[in-house]
C-alpha positions in Angstrom: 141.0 74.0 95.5 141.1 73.6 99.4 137.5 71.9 100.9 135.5 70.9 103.6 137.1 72.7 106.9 140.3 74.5 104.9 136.8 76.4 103.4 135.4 77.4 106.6 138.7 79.2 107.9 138.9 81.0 104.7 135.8 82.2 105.0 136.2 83.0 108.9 139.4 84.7 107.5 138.0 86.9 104.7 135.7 87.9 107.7 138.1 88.9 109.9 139.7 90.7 107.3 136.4 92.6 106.3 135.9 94.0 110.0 140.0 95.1 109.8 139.6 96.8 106.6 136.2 98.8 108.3 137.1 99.1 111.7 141.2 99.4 112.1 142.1 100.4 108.3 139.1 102.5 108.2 138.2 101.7 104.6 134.6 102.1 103.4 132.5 98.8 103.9 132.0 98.8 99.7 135.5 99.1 99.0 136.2 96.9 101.7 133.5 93.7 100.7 135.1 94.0 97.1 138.5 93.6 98.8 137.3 90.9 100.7 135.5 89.4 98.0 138.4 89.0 95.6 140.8 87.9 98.9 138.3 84.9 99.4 138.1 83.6 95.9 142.0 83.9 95.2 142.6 81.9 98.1 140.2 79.3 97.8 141.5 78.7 94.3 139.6 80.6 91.8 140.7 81.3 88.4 141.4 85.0 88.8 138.5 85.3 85.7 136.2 83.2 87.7 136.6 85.7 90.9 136.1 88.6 89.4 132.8 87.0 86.7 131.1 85.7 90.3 131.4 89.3 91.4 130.0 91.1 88.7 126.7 88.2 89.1 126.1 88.7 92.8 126.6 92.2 92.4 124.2 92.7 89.4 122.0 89.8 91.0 122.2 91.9 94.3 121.1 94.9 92.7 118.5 94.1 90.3 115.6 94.0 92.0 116.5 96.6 95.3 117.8 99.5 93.7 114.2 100.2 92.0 112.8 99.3 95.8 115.2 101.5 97.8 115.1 104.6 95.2 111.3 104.8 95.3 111.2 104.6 99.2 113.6 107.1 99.5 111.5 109.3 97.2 108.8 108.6 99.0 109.8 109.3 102.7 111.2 112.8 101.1 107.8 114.2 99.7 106.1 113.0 103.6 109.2 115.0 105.4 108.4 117.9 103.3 104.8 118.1 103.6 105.1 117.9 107.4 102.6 114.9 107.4 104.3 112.8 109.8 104.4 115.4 112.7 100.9 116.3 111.7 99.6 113.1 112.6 101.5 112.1 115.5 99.9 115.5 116.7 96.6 114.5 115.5 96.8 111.3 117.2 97.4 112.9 120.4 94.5 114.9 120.4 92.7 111.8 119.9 94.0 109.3 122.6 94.6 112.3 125.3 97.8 112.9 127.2 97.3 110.1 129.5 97.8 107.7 126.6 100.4 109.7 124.5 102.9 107.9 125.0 100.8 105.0 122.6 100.1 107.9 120.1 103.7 108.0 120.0 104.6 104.8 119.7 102.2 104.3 116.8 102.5 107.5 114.8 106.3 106.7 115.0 105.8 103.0 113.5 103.6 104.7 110.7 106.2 107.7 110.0 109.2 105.2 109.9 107.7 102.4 107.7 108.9 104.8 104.7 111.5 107.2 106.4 115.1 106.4 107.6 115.4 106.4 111.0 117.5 109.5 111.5 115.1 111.6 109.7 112.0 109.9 111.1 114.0 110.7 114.4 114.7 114.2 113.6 110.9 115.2 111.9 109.7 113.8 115.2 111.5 114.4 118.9 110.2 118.2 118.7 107.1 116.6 119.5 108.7 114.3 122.1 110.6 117.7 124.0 106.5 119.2 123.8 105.4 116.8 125.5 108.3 116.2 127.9 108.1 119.9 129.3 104.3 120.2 129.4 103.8 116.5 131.5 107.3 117.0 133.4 107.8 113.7 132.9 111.7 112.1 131.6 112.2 112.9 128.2 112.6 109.0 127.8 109.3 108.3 128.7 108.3 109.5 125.2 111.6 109.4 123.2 112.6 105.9 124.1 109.1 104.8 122.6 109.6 106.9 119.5 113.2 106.0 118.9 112.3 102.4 119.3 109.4 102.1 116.6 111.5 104.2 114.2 114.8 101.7 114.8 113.1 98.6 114.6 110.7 99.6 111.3 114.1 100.6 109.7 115.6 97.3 110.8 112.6 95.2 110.2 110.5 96.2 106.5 111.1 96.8 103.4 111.8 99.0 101.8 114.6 100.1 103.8 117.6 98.9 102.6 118.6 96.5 105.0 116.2 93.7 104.7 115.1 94.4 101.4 118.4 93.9 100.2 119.1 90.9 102.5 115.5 89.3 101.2 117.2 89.4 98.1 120.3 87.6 99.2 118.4 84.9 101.0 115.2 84.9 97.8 112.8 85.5 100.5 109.5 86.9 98.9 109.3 91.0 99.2 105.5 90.9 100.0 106.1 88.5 102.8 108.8 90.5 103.6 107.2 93.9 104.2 104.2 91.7 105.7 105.8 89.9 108.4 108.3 92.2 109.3 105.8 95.3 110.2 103.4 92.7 112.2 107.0 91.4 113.6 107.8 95.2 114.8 104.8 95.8 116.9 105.8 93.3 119.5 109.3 94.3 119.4 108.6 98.4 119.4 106.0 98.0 122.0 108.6 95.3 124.3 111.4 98.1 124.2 109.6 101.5 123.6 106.8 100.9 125.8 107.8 98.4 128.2 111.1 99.2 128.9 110.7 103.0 128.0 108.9 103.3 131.0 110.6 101.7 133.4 113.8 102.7 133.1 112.2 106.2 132.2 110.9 106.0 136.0 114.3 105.4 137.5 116.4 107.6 135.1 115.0 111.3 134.7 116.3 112.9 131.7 115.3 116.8 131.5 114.6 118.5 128.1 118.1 119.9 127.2 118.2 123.7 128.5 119.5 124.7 124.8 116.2 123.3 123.0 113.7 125.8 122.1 110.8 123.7 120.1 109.9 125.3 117.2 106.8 125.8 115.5 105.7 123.5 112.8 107.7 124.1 109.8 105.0 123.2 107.2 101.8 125.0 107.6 98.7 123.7 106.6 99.7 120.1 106.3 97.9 117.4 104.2 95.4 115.7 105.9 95.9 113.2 108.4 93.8 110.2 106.1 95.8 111.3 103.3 98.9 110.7 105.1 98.4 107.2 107.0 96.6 106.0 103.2 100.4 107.0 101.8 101.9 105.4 104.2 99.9 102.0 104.2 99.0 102.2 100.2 101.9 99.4 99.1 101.6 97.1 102.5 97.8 97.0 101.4 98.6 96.6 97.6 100.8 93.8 98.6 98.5 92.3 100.9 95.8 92.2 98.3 97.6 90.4 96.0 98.6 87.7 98.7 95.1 87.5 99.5 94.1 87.6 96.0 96.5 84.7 95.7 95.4 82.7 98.7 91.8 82.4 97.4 92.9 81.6 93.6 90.5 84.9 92.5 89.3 85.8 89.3 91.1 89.1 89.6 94.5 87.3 90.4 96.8 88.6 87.7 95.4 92.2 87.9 96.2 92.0 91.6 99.4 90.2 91.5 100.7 93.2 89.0 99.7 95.8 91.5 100.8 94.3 94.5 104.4 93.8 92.7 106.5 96.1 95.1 108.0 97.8 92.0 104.1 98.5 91.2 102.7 99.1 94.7 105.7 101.6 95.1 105.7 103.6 91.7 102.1 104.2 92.4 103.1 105.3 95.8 105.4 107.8 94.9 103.1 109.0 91.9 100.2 109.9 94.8 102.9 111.6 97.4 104.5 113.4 93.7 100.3 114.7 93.2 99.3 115.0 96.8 102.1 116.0 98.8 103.8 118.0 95.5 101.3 119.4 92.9 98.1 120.0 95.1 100.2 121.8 97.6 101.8 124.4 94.7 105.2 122.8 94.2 106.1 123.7 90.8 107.8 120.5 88.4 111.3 121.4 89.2 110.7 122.2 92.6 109.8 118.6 92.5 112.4 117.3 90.5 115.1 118.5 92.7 113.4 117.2 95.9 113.2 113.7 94.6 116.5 113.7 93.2 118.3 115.3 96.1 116.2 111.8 97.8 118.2 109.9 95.7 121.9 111.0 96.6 122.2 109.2 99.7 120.9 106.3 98.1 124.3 105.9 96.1 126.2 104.7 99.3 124.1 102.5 100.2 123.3 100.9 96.7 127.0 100.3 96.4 127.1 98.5 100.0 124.4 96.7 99.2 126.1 95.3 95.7 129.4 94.3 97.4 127.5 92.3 99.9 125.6 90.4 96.7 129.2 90.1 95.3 130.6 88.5 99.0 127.9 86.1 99.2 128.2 84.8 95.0 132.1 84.1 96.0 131.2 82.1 99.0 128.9 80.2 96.9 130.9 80.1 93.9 134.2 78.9 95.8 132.3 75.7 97.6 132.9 77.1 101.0 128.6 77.4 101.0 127.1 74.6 99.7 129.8 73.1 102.0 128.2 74.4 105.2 125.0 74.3 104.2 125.8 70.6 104.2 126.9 70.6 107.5 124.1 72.4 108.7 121.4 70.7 107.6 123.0 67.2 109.0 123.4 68.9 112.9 121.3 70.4 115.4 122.2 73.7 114.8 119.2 76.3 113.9 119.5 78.1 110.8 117.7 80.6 112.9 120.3 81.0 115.5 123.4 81.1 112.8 121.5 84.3 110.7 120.6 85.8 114.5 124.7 85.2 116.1 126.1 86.3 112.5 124.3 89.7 112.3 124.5 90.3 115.9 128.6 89.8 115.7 128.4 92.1 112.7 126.7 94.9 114.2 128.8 94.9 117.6 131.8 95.1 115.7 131.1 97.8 113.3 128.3 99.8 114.2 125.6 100.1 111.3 122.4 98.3 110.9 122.3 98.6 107.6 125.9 97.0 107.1 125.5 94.3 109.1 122.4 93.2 108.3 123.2 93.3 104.5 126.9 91.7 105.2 125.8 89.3 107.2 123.3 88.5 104.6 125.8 87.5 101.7 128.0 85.6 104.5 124.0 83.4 105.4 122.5 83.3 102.3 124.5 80.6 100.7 124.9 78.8 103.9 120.7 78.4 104.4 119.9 77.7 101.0 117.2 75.0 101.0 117.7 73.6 104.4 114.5 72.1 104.8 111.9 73.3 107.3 113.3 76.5 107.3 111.2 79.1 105.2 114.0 82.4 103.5 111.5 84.8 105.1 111.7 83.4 108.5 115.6 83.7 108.0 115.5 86.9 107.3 113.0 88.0 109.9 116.1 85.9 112.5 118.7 88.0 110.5 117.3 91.3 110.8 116.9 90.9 114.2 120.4 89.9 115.3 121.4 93.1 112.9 119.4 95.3 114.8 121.0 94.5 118.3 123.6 96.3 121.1 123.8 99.8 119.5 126.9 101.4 120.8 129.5 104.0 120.4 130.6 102.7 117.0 127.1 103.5 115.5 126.1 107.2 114.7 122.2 106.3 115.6 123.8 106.0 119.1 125.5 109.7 119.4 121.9 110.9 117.6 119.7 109.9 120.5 122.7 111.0 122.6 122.9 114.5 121.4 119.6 114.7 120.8 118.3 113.5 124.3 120.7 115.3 126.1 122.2 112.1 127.9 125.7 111.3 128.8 127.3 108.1 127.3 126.5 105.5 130.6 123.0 107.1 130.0 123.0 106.4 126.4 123.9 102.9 127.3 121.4 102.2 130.1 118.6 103.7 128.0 118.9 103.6 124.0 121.7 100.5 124.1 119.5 98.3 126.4 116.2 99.4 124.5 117.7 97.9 121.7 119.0 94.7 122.9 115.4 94.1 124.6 113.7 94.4 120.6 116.0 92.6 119.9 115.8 89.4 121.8 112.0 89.4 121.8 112.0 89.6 117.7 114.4 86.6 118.0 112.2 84.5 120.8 109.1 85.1 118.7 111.0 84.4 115.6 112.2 80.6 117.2 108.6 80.4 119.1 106.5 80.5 115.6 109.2 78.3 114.0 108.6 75.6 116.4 104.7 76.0 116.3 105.1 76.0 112.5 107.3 72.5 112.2 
C-alpha cells in the first residue's frame, strides 16, 4: 500500500476527481462521493472487499444517528409553513418594536423561522413581508431582505438540525447538543455582522426597488396560531437540550430524566408531536390531511440523506486507507490550526460547487479523519470552523444565489455586491470569533 506523501496526493486526487465528476461530468454529488470513494481505496491498495465493507460502515455510521434528526426537522419546519406562524410573528414583532426598528424585527423573526426551516422556504414564507415594508418606508428592498436572507442562510449553515452540520457533527463526533447550542449563539454575531451591518450600508449606496411585477399578497393562512405558541415550537428542543446540559453541569438529581429529554431524537419527537397537535389537530386538519403533509416533508429529505451517506462513506475510506491517521500526524506535529484546515477545506468546496449543504458535509468526511484527537482542539469547535468556511462566497453556481436574484429583482453584479459579499462578511466573522475563543480557551 502507498504511504506517507504518495497518501496525500491520492487523496488531493480523489478530490479533484469529486469536483470533475459534479462540476464538468455533471453527475450527482451521491453518485459522484461513491465513485470517488471506491477510486480512493482501489488506489491506495485496498482489497476490493475491504473498499466496498469501509463504505457500507461510514455510510451506515453516517446515517445512524442524522437521518432520525433531519426527518423530524423537516417535519417540523412543514407543519410551521403551513400554519402561517412564521409570517405571523415576524408581523407581530413589528408591531412591537415600530418601523424605525424593523429592520431588528426582521433580523430576529428570520433567525427564529430558520432555526427549523430550510432556507429557501424560510426565504420564500418571508420576503412578502420584506416587499411590505420596502414599498411602505421607500427604502432599498436590501435594507430589509439582506437582513432576512442573512439570518435564514447562516441558521441553515450553522444548527442542527439542518443537514449540514448535523451531519458533519456526526463525521467529526462532535456532541449534537453542543452543536445546536453553540452554533445558534454563533449565528447572532454573524447574521447581525452581514444582515445588519452590512445590509445597511451597502443598502444606502445600492437602491434596489420592489420588482414592478410583485403584487404582495394577503396572508395565506388566516387566523394563525399564536405568536407564544409559535417561538415555544421553535425554541422547545434548544431548551430541552439546554436543560439536560445544565442538568448535567450541576450533577442533579433529575439527571437521567433530563438527559432522556434533552436527547435530540427526544427533544425533536416531542417537537413534532406539539406542531402534529397544535399546528395540525387544533386547527381542523383531519389525520390524513396530516399524514400527507409530513410525508410530502419527507421527500426532499431522500437527496439529501443519500449525500449525506456518501460523505460518511468518503471520510471511512480516507480513514480506512491510512491516508488520515497519516495527516492527522502531521498536523498535530506543525503549526498549522486544525481550525484553519476545516475553514480553507469547506470554503474551496463551496466555491467550486455551489451548495452549502454539499460542501459542508463533503468537506466533513475529507476533515474528520484528519482532526481526530488533535489535542486542544475540541470536534464542536471544528465544526463550528467548518460550517463557516462552508457557508462562504455564494455565487452563480449555487441556486440560493439566483433565489435572492430573482426574488430581489437584482441583476447579477448586484447579486454579487449585495448577497455574495453579505455572505463572505458572516462568514469571516464566524471564523475570527471561532480562532478568537479558541485562543482564549487554550
Amino acid at each position: 500500500m502507498p504511504e506517507g506523501p504518495a497518501l496525500i496526493f491520492l487523496t488531493l486526487g480523489a478530490i479533484a476527481l469529486l469536483l470533475g465528476l459534479i462540476l464538468l461530468a455533471k453527475l450527482h454529488a451521491f453518485l459522484a462521493l461513491i465513485i470517488t470513494s471506491m477510486a480512493l481505496g482501489l488506489s491506495a491498495g485496498m482489497a476490493p472487499l475491504k473498499v466496498l465493507k469501509s463504505m457500507q460502515s461510514g455510510f451506515g455510521e453516517a446515517l445512524g444517528f442524522i437521518a432520525v434528526v433531519v426527518s423530524l426537522g423537516a417535519m417540523i419546519g412543514r407543519l410551521l409553513e403551513h400554519s402561517g406562524g412564521g409570517r405571523a410573528l415576524a408581523e407581530w414583532m413589528l408591531s412591537k418594536t415600530g418601523r424605525r426598528q424593523a429592520v431588528w424585527a426582521v433580523l430576529f423573526s428570520s433567525f427564529l423561522v430558520g432555526l427549523p426551516i430550510f432556507f429557501e422556504v424560510g426565504f420564500i414564507i418571508l420576503v412578502p413581508l420584506a416587499y411590505s415594508l420596502a414599498r411602505e418606508s421607500k427604502k432599498s428592498l436590501l435594507y430589509f431582505g439582506l437582513p432576512m436572507a442573512a439570518a435564514l442562510t447562516v441558521t441553515h449553515a450553522m444548527v442542527p438540525p439542518h443537514p449540514a452540520p448535523a451531519a458533519a457533527a456526526q463525521l467529526l463526533g462532535a456532541d449534537m447538543g453542543k452543536a445546536i447550542l453553540y452554533g445558534a449563539i454563533l449565528s447572532i454575531p454573524m447574521a447581525i455582522s452581514g444582515g445588519i451591518l452590512y445590509g445597511l450600508w451597502i443598502s444606502r449606496r445600492m437602491f434596489i426597488p420592489v420588482p414592478e411585477s410583485v403584487t404582495v399578497p394577503a396572508e395565506a393562512q388566516q387566523n394563525p396560531p399564536h405568536n407564544a405558541l409559535t417561538v415555544l415550537i421553535l425554541t422547545l428542543p434548544v431548551i430541552l437540550i439546554f436543560a439536560s446540559s445544565i442538568a448535567d453541569f450541576l450533577q442533579s438529581p433529575g439527571r437521567p430524566l433530563l438527559n432522556f429529554l434533552g436527547h435530540p431524537f427526544t427533544a425533536l419527537t416531542l417537537t413534532t408531536l406539539a406542531a402534529i397537535y397544535f399546528y395540525g389537530y387544533r386547527r381542523g386538519l383531519s389525520r390524513d390531511a396530516l399524514l400527507k403533509m409530513t410525508t410530502d416533508a419527507l421527500m426532499p429529505v431522500g437527496t439529501l440523506l443519500a449525500i449525506m451517506g456518501g460523505g460518511g462513506a468518503f471520510k471511512q475510506i480516507i480513514v480506512d486507507s491510512g491516508v488520515g491517521p497519516y495527516i492527522g500526524r502531521l498536523l498535530a506535529s506543525s503549526s498549522v490550526s486544525p481550525l484553519v484546515l476545516a475553514y480553507l477545506v469547506a470554503a474551496g468546496m463551496r466555491v467550486a460547487q455551489g451548495s452549502a449543504t454539499v460542501a459542508i458535509i463533503t468537506a466533513g468526511g475529507i476533515v474528520a479523519p484528519l482532526v481526530k484527537d488533535i489535542p486542544g482542539y475540541t470536534p464542536e469547535m471544528i465544526l463550528l470552523a467548518l460550517c463557516c468556511g462552508g457557508t462562504v462566497l455564494s455565487h452563480v453556481n449555487d441556486a440560493g444565489f439566483w433565489l435572492v436574484n430573482q426574488c430581489l429583482g437584482m441583476t447579477v453584479p448586484q447579486t454579487l455586491r449585495s448577497w455574495t459579499a453579505m455572505k463572505v462578511v458572516t462568514s469571516i466573522v464566524g471564523i475570527a470569533i471561532v480562532l478568537a475563543l479558541q485562543a482564549l480557551l487554550q
